[in-house]
N, C-alpha and C positions, 0 to 999 in steps of 0.2 A: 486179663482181657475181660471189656462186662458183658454182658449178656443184653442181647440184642433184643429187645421186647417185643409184641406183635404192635403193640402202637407206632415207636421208632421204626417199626418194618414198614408198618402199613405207608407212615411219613413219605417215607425214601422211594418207595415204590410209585405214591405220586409226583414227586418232584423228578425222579428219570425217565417217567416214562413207562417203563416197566415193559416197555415191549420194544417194536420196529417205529424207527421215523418215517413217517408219511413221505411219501414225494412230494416235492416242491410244485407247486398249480402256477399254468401256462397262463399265459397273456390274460387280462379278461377281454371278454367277446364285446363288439359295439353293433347294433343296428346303424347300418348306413345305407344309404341310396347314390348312385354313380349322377354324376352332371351333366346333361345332355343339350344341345342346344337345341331349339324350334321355334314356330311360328309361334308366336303369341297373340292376339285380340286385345289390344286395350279399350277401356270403357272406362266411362266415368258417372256414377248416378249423383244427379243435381237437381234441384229444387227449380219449380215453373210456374207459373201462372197461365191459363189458356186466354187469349184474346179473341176476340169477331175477326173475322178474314177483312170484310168493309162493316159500316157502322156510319148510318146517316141520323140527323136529329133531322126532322120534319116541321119545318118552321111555315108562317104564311107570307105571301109573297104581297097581300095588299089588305086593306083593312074592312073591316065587315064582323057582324054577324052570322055565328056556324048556325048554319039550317039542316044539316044532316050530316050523322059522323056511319059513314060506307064499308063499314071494317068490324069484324070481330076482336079483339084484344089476343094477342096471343096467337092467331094464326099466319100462315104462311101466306106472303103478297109477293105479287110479279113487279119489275119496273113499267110503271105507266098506268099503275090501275088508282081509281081513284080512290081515295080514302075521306074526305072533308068536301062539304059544298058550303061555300062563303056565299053570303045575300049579295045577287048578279045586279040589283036594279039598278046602282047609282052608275054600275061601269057599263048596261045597255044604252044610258041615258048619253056615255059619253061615246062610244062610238055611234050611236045617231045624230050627236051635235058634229063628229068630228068628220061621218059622212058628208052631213048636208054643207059644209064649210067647204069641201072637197069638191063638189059640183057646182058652189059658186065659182072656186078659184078658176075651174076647166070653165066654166063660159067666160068670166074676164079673160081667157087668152084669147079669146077669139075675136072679143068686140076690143085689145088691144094691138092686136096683131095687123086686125083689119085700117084699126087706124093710122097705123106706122106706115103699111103699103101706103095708103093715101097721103101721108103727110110724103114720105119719098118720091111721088109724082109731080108735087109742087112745089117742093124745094128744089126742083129742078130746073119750072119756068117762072121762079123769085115771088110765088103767090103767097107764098110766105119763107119766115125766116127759118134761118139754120137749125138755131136753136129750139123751136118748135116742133122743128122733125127730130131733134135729136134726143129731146122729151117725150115722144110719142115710141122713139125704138127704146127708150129706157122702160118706160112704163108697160112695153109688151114684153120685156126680160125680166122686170119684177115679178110679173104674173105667171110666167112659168115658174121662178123660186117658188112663188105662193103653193104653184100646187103641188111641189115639191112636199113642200114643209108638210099640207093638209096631209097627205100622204102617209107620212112619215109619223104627222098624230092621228090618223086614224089608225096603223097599224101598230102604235104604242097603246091607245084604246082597247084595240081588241086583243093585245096581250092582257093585258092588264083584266078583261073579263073572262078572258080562259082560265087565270091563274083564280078564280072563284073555285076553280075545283082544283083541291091539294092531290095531288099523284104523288104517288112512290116513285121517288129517285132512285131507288135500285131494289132486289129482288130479296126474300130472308125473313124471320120473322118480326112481327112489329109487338111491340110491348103496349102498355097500359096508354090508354089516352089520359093526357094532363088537365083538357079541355072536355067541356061537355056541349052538346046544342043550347045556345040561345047564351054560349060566352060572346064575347069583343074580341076580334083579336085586331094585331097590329101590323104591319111589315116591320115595324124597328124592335120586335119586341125579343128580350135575349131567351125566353124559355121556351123550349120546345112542345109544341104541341104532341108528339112523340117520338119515337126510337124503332129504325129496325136495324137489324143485326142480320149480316148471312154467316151463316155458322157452320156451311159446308163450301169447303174446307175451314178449315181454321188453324189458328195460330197457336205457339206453345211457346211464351218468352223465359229463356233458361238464362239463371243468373250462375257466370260464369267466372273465376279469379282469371285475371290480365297475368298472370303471370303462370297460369297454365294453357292458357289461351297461344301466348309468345311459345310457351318451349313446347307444343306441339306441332306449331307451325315454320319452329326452327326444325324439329325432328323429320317434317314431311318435305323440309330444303335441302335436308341434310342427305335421304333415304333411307333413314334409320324406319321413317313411319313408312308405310301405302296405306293407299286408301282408293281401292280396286272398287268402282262401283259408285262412289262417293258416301259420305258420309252416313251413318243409319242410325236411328233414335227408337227406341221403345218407351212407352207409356207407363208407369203405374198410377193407377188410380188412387182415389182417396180411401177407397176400402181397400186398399193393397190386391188388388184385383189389378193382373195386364193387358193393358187395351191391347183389342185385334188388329188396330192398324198398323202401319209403320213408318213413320213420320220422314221426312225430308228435310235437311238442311239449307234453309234459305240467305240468310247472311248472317255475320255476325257484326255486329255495332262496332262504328266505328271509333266511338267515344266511352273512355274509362269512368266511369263514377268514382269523383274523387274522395266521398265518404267513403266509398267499400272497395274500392280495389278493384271493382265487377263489370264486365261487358253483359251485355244482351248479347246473346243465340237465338237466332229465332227459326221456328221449328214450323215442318207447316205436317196437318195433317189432315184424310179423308173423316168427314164425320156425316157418313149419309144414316144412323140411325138415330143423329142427336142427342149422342150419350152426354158428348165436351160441353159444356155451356157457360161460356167467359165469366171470367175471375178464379176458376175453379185450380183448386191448389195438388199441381202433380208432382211426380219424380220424373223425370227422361233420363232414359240411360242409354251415352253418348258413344255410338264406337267410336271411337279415334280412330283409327287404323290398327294393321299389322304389323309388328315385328317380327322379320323374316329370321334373326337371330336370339332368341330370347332365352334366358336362363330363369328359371322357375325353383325357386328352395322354400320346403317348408316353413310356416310361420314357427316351429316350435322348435326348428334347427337353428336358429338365428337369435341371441342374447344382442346386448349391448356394454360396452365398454362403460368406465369412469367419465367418459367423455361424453356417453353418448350415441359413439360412431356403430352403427352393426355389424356383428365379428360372427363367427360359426367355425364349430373345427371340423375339421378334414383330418383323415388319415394321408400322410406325407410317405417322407422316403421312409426307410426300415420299418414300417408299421409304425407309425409313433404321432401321434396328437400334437397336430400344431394347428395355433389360432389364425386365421386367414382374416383379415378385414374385408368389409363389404362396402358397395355403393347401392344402395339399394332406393332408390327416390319413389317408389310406390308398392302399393300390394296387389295383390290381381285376385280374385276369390278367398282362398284360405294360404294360399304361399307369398313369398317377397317377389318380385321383379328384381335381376341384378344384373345387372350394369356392368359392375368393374370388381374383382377379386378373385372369381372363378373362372374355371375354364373347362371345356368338356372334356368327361374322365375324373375329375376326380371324387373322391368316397368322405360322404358328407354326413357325420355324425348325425344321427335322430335317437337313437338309444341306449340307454346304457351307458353314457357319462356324466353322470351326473357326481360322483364321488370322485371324477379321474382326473389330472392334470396333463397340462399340457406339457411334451416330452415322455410321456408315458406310452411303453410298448403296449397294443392291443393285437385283436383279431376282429377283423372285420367280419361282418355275416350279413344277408339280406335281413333289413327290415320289416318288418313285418306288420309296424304299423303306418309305413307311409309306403305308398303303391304304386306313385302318378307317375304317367306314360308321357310322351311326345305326342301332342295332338290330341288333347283331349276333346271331350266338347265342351263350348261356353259355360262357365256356371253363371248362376241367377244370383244377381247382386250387386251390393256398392263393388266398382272394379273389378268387376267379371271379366275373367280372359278366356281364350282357347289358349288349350295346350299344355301340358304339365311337361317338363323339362329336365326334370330329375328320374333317373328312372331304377330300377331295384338294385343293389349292389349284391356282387359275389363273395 
């Protein structure tokens, strides 16, 4: 027999072990969160441009030379106040021709009317003919027309010399004059002598896809949406600052832009400090309504398939990992919206499978890095919702 060395010892000793075998380790542990169903908040953050509530060009209504511009540039006008005096002479000149026309026409009625009575007493006893008299009742009908007509041009006249003073057609501020004292202007002329804008309230046109437009308007036929209150919009501004007002939903367009897919929303909002000032380029973010059913899952519980489709595993029957597909058609803050593959109750991997397959027995434990409750409050963002839906597993 040979003789057993300390090296061939030391060998053997690690390859058996040299002691007790370990017990065999339990399942490994997963972080999961339970499925719970709630209210949700959908939102949608969209791109806008702010428009003037009204928005008149101030054109001249007759022709002349400006003699005095009644306006500061830039400040705030009423409807009816003057802003431009056009040179009055030529149209004084015309309502005093078109008076003194009018005083002739009223005394021809009288020295025709007088002679129609008299010509009607002698066509009586044949001192003269018919048609004589029947020329004198015409000639005193004409003369009434007459003063009809003078009438009618003197009060075209004295239009025509009131419009020497340009008024504001409506209320808001007015911009730069295009025109100075001692221009021409015209009635036909196509440029505006200026612009004003009322700016409180005003408008926020949100450019919308028609095809989210349809499926929330199918959602709100359906009662899948409410919309308790009516529709609500928040502002952000161009320095990503959020406006303090709250905007109102007015219509939406009834007409698709067939380059973009896109409707008009249009949005109205309060702007008594003058912050909004048309063209200016926002975000509005749109509640759509509530979802009185809503399922909320982590964005980081959620992969996707070979295909594409969004899957997430769940702890099944026996403890054991199986892949669930999702429908998941939006995100709401930081989790998915789901639709269709879950149900409430069940235990929705977040951590600790990353190395594990599906069919594999685990142990569930509360997660520890996802927390979200039922009813949260709104978060701040593209797709902000109420409510987290998922809530700690056991």
């Amino acid at each position: 027999m040979k003789k057993i060395t300390p090296a061939l010892a030391l060998l053997l000793s690690a390859c058996g072990g040299g002691g007790e075998q370990q017990a065999p380790a339990g399942p490994p542990e997963v972080g999961v969160v339970t499925v719970k169903e709630g209210a949700v908040t959908l939102s949608s953050e969209l791109p806008g441009r702010t428009t003037a509530f009204e928005t008149a060009d101030v054109r001249p209504q007759v022709n002349g030379l400006i003699l005095q511009r009644l306006f500061q540039e830039g400040d705030m006008v009423r409807a009816g106040q003057p802003l431009y005096r056009i040179d009055a002479s030529p149209y004084e000149a015309q309502v005093a021709s078109a008076r003194a026309a009018l005083v002739r026409a009223r005394a021809n009625i009288a020295n025709t009317a007088a002679l129609a009575r008299r010509y009607g007493e002698l066509v009586k006893i044949n001192a003269i003919s018919r048609q004589e008299a029947e020329n004198a009742v015409a000639s005193a009908a004409q003369a009434k027309a007459d003063v009809a007509a003078q009438e009618a041009a003197l009060r075209s006249a004295q239009i025509d010399l009131g419009r020497t003073t340009i008024r504001a057609p409506i209320s808001g501020r007015i911009g730069r004059s295009t025109y100075t004292v001692g221009a021409l202007v015209s009635a036909s002329q196509t440029d505006a002598l200026t612009v004003i804008q009322r700016l409180d309230p005003i408008f926020v046109d949100i450019q919308q896809s028609s095809a989210d437009v349809l499926r929330m308007r199918q959602e709100l036929l359906s009662g899948n949406l409410s919309q308790s209150g009516g529709a609500r919009v928040r502002l952000k501004l161009e320095d990503g600052s959020t406006y303090g007002e709250e905007g109102t939903l007015k219509f939406t367009d009834v007409t698709v832009d067939p380059s973009t897919g896109s409707q008009i929303v249009r949005v109205q909002f309060g702007n008594p400090r003058g912050l909004l000032l048309p063209g200016m380029y926002v975000r509005a973010d749109l509640v759509e309504g509530t979802r009185s059913n809503g399922i909320l899952v982590p964005q980081s519980a959620v992969s996707r398939d070979e295909k594409g489709n969004p899957t997430t595993l769940v702890v099944g029957a026996g403890s054991k990992l199986e892949v669930r597909k999702l429908t998941a058609p939006r995100t709401v803050g930081t989790n998915w919206l789901v639709t269709a593959g879950l149900k409430p109750g069940d235990k929705i991997v977040v951590d600790g499978a990353q190395m594990l397959r599906p069919g594999m027995p685990v142990k569930p434990v509360a997660a520890q890095a996802a927390k979200p409750a039922a009813g949260a409050p709104a978060q701040q963002g593209q797709n902000a919702g109420q409510g987290q839906n998922a809530e700690q597993g056991q």
